[in-house]
C-alpha positions as CSV (number, residue, x, y, z in Angstrom):
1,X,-65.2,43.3,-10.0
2,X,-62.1,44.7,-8.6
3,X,-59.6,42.8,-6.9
4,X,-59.5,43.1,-3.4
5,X,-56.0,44.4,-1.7
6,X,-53.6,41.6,0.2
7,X,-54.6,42.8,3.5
8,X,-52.7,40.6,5.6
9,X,-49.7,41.4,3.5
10,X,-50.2,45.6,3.5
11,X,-50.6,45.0,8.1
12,X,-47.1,43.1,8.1
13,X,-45.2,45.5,5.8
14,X,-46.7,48.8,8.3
15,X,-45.6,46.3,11.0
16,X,-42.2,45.9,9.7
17,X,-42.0,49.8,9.0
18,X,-42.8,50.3,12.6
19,X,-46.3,50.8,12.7
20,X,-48.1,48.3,14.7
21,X,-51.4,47.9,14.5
22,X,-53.6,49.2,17.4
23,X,-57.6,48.4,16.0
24,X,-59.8,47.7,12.6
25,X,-62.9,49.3,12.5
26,X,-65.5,49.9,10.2
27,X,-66.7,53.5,9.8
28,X,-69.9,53.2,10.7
29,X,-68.5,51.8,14.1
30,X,-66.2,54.5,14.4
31,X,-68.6,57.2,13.6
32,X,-70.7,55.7,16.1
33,X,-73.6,54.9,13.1
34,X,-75.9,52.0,12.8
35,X,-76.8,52.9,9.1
36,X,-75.5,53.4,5.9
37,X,-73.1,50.5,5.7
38,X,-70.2,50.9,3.7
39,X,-67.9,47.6,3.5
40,X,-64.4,49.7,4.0
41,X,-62.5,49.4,7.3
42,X,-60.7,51.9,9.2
43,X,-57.3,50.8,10.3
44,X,-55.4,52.5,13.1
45,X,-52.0,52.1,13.6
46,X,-49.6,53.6,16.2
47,X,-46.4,54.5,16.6
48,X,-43.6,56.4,19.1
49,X,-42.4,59.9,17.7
50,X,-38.7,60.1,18.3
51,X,-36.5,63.4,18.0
């Protein structure tokens, strides 16, 4: 089985690169599904664009 990523550590670093973190989702919530279940999570992050 493969290992599973350090989460926690991969949101902190985005954090500290100035991408906070706005929602987690699964797909299936985000497509609006209630089938087909994959495991993942969809991570949304956010961030100001300055010129």
């Amino acid at each position: 089985m493969a290992k599973l990523p350090d989460l926690q550590s991969i949101l902190n670093q985005e954090g500290q690169d100035g991408w906070p973190l706005v929602q987690i989702l699964t797909p299936e919530l985000a497509q609006n599904a209630l089938v087909g279940k994959t495991g993942n999570l969809l991570a949304i992050f956010q961030r100001e664009i300055t010129h």
